[in-house]
C-alpha positions as CSV (number, residue, x, y, z in Angstrom):
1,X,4.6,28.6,17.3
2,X,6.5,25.4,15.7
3,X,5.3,23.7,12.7
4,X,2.4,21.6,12.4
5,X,3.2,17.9,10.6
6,X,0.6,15.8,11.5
7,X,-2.2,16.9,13.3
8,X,-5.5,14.6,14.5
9,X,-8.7,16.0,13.7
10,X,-11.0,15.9,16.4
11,X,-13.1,12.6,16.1
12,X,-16.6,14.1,17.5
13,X,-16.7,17.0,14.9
14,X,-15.6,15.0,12.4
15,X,-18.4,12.7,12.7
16,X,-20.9,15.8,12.3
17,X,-19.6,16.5,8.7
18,X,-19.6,12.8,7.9
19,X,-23.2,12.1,8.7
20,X,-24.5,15.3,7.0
21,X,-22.4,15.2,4.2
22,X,-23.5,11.3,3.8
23,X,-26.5,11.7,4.7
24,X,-26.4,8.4,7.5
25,X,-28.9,7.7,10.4
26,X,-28.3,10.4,13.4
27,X,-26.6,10.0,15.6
28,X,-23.3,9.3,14.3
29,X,-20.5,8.2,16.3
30,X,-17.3,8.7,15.4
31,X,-13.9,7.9,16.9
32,X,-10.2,7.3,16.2
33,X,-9.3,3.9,15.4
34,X,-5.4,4.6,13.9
35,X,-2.9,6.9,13.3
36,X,0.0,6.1,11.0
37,X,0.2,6.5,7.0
38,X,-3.2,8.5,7.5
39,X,-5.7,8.2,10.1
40,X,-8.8,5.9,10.4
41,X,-11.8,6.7,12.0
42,X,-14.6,4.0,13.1
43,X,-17.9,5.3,12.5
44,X,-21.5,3.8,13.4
45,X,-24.7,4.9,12.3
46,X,-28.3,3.1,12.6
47,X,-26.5,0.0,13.2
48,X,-24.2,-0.2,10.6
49,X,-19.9,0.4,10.9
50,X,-17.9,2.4,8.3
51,X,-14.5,3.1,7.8
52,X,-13.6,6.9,7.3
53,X,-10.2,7.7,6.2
54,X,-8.7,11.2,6.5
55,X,-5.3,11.7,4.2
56,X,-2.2,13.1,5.8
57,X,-2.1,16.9,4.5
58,X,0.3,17.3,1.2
59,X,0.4,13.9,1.0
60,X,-1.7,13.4,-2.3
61,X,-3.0,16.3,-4.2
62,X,-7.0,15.8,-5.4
63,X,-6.4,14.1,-8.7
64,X,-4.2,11.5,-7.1
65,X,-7.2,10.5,-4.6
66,X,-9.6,10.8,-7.5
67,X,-7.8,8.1,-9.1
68,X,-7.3,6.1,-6.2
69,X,-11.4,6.3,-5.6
70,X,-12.5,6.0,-9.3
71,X,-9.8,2.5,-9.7
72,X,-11.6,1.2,-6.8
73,X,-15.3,1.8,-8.0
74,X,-14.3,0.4,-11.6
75,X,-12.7,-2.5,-10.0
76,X,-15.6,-3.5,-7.9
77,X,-17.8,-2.7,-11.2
78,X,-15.5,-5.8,-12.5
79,X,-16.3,-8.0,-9.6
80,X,-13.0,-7.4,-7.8
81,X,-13.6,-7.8,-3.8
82,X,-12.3,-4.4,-3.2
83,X,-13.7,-2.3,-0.6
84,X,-14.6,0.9,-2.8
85,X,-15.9,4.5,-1.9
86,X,-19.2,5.1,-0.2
87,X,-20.4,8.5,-2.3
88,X,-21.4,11.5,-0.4
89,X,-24.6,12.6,-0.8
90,X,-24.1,15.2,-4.0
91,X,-22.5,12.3,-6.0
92,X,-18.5,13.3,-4.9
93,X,-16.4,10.9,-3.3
94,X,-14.5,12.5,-0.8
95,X,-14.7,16.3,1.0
96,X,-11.3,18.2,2.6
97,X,-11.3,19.8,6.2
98,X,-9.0,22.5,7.0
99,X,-6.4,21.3,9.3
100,X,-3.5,23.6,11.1
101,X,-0.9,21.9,8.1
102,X,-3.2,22.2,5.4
103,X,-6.2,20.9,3.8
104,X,-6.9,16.7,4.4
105,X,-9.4,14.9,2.1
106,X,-11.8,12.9,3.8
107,X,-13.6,9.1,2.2
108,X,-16.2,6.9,3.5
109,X,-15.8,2.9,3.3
110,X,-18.2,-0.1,3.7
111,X,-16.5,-1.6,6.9
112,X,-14.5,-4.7,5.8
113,X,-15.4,-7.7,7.6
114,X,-13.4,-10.3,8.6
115,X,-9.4,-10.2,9.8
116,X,-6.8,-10.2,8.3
117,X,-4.8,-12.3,6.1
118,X,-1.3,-12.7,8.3
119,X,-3.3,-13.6,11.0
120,X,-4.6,-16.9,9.6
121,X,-3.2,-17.5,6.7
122,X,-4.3,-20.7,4.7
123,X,-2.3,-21.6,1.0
124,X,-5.9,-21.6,0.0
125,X,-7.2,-18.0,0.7
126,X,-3.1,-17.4,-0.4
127,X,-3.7,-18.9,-4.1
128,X,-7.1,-17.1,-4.3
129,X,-5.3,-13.7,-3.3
130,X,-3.1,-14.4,-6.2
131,X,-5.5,-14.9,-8.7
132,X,-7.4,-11.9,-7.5
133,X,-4.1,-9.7,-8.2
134,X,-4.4,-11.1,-11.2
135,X,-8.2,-10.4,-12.1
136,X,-7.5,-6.9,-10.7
137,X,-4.7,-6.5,-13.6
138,X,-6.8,-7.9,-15.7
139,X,-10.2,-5.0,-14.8
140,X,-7.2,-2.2,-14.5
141,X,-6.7,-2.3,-18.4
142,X,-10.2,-0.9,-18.9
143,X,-9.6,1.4,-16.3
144,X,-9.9,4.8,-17.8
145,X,-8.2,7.4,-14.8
146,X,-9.6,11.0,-14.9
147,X,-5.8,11.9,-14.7
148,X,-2.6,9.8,-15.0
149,X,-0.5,8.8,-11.9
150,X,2.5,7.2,-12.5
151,X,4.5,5.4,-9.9
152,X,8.5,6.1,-11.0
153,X,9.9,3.7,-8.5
154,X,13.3,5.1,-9.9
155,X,12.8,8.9,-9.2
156,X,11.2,7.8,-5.8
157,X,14.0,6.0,-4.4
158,X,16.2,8.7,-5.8
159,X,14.4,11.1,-3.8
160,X,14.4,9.5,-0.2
161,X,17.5,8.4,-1.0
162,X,19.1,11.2,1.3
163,X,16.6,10.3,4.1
164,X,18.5,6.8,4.6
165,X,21.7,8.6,4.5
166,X,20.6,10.8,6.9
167,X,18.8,7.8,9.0
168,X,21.9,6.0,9.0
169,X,24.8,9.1,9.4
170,X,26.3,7.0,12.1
171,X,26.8,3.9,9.8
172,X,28.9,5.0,7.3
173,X,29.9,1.7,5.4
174,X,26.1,1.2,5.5
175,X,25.2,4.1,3.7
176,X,28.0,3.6,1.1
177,X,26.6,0.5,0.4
178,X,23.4,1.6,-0.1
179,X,24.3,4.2,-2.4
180,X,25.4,1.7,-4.5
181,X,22.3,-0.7,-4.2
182,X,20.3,2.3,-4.8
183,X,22.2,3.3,-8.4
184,X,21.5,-0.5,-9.5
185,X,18.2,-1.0,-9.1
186,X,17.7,2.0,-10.5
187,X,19.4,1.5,-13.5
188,X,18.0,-1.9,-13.6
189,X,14.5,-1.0,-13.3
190,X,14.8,1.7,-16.1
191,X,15.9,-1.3,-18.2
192,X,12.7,-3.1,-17.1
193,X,10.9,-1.2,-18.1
194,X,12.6,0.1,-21.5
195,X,12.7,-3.2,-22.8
196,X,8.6,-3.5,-22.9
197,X,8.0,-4.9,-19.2
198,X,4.0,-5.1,-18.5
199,X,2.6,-2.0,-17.2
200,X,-0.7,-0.7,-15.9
201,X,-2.6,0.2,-12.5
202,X,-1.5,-1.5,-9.4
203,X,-2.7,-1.8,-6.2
204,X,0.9,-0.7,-5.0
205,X,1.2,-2.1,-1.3
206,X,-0.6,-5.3,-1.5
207,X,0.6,-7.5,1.2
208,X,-1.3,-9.8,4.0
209,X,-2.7,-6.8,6.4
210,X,-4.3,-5.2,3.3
211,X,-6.6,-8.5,2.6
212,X,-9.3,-9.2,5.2
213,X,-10.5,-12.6,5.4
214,X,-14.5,-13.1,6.2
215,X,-15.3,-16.3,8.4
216,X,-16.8,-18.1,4.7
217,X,-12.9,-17.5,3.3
218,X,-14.0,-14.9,0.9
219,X,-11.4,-12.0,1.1
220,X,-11.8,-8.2,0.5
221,X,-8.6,-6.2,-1.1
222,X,-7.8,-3.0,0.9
223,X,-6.0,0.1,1.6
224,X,-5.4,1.6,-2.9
225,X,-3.6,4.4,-0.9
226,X,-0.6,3.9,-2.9
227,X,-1.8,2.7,-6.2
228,X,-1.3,3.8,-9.4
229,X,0.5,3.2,-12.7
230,X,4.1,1.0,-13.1
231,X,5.1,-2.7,-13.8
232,X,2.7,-5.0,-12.7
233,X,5.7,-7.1,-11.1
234,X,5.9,-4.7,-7.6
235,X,2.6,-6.5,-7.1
236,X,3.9,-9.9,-6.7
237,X,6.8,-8.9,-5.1
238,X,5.0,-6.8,-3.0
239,X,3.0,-9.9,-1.5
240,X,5.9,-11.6,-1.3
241,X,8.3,-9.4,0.6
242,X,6.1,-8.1,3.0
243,X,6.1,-12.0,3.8
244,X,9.3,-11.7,5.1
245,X,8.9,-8.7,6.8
246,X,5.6,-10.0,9.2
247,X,7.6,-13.2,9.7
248,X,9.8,-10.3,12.1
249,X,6.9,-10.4,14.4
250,X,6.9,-13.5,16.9
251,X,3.1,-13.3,17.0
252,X,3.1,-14.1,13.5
253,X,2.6,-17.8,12.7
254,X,2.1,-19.9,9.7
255,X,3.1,-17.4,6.9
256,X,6.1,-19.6,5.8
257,X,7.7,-19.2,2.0
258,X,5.0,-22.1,0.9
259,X,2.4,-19.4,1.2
260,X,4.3,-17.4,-1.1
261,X,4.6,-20.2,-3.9
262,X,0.5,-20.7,-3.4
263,X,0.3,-16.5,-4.0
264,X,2.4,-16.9,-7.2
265,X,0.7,-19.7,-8.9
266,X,-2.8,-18.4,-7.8
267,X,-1.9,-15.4,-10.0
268,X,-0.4,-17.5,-12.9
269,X,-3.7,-19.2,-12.6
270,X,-5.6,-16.5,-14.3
271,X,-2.5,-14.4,-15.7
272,X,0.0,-16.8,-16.8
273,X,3.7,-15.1,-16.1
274,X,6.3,-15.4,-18.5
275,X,10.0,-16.6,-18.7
276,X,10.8,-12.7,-18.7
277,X,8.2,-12.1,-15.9
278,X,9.7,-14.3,-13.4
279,X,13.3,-14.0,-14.3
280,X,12.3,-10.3,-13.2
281,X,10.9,-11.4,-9.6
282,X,14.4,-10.8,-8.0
283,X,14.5,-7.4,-9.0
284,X,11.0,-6.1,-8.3
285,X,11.6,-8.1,-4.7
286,X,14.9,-5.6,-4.0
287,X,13.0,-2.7,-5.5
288,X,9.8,-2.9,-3.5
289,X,12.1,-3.6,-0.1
290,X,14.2,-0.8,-1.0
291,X,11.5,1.5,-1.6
292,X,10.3,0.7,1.6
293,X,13.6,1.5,2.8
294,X,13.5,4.6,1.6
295,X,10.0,5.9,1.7
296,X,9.9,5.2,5.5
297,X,12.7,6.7,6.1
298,X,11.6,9.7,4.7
299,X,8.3,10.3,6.2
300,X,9.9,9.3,10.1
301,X,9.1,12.6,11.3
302,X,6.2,12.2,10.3
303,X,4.6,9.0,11.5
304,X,7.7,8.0,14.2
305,X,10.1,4.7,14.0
306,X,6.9,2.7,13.7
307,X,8.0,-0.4,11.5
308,X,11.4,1.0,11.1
309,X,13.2,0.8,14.4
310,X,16.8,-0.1,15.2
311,X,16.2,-4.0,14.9
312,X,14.1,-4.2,11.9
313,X,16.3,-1.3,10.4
314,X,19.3,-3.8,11.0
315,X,17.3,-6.5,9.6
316,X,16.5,-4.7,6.5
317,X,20.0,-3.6,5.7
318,X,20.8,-7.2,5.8
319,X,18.1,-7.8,3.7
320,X,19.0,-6.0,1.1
321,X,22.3,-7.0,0.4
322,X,21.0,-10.7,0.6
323,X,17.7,-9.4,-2.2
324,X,20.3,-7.2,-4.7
325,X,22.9,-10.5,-4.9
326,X,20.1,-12.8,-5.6
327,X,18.8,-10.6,-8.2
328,X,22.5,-9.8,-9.4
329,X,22.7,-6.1,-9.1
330,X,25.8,-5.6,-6.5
């Protein structure tokens, strides 16, 4: 028998331990809504929708999804629209089923109303995002994590650095190249961050499918799966990037580079940036894209092309050498 990577969890089961485990009106139905990252499950009971999430096995170990679930209760505490954790009935917030490849933790959400943000987005609800970012940096620094989780954007890169090389074995010069890019903005973030940039809690993937706009223009923030500690700068950039990235899809409309200046000063609303913070934009813009870069690169066997196929891995070459010149780094 071959290896296991990803296995989906049957939906009807699945729904069994949910609604005892929560304790929700029987019956419950249950049923796959995605696959990708991890998997998403729609869930209805008496009437009312949830969200349940079920981790890819080895992805994060307990403490890293403790964090994620604790960041979002304190942040809603705060009065952040986030989407936090429903608890399970004895108080915990998520439970782990046994899967062929391992152990996968299991969470409960409030379903999000609403749709999402690249598919009508207004420089309104854009400028609110931003100053939410910013409230939700501001709430993060009384965030007290039951254990620390760093994001090292340097040793990450590092990592899945071999996965691009490996990706792109048939492109030579290509991979040469981003060798190179890889060694600067590595180097460049380390100086970032040596010379006192601001740190603290991030959401970590914040971009336009992660907000979901309600019919009344209030938004809810979603989808911490990749939060955690580093320079409050990939958050801006993050928003900013993936900006360019939807604006690949011809279905897409409206999400020009205005919305991106309405994002920005939304944030500086409530968080003023500094001469230092924005002269560091560039860089966080060519790190996030190249973590991307990497990070999907690495996990292709896991979750398939998906957003990384020939044409958008073409386009994101090209992207990065245009993102490391603008921020000076090759």
């Amino acid at each position: 028998m071959l290896p296991i990577t990803h296995s989906v969890v049957d939906a009807r089961p699945l729904g069994v331990e949910i609604q005892k485990r929560f304790a929700l009106a029987e019956p419950a139905q249950c049923e796959l809504l995605t696959r990708g990252m991890n998997d998403v499950y729609l869930v209805r009971a008496g009437g009312v929708q949830y969200a349940a999430r079920v981790w890819r096995a080895n992805k994060y170990n307990d403490d890293h999804v403790t964090f994620e679930l604790e960041f979002l209760a304190h942040l809603l505490a705060a009065g952040v629209p986030v989407v936090a954790p429903i608890p399970l009935e004895n108080g915990a917030l998520f439970f782990a089923v046994e899967a062929p490849e391992g152990p996968r933790q299991v969470c409960l959400f409030p379903w999000a109303e609403g749709v999402p943000f690249i598919k009508a987005p207004t420089p309104a609800v854009a400028h609110e995002i931003g100053a939410t970012m910013a409230r939700l940096h501001n709430a993060a620094e009384t965030f007290q994590p039951p254990a620390p989780r760093p994001i090292n954007f340097s040793v990450g890169i590092g990592r899945s650095f071999p996965a691009v090389a490996e990706r792109l074995a048939h492109r030579p010069r290509d991979v040469d190249f981003l060798r190179a890019a890889a060694d600067a903005i590595t180097s460049a973030l380390d100086a970032a961050y040596a010379r006192g940039a601001p740190c603290g809690a991030i959401h970590g993937d914040i971009h336009g499918g992660n907000v979901f706009v309600a019919s009344d223009s209030s938004i809810a923030v979603l989808d911490f799966d990749t939060c955690g500690e580093a320079h409050l700068g990939h958050d801006l950039t993050s928003f900013t990037w993936a900006n360019s990235f939807f604006r690949l899809d011809p279905s897409v409309q409206g999400l020009d580079e205005a919305i991106d200046d309405h994002y920005l000063a939304g944030y500086g609303s409530v968080r003023p940036l500094s001469d230092t913070d924005l002269a560091d934009l560039p860089l966080f813009v060519a790190s996030k894209e190249f973590s991307f870069l990497c990070g999907m690169s690495a996990i292709m066997n896991v979750v398939g092309h998906m957003s990384l196929n020939e044409s958008r891995l073409d386009w994101l070459v090209d992207s990065v050498r245009r993102n490391t010149a603008a921020a000076h780094l090759v």
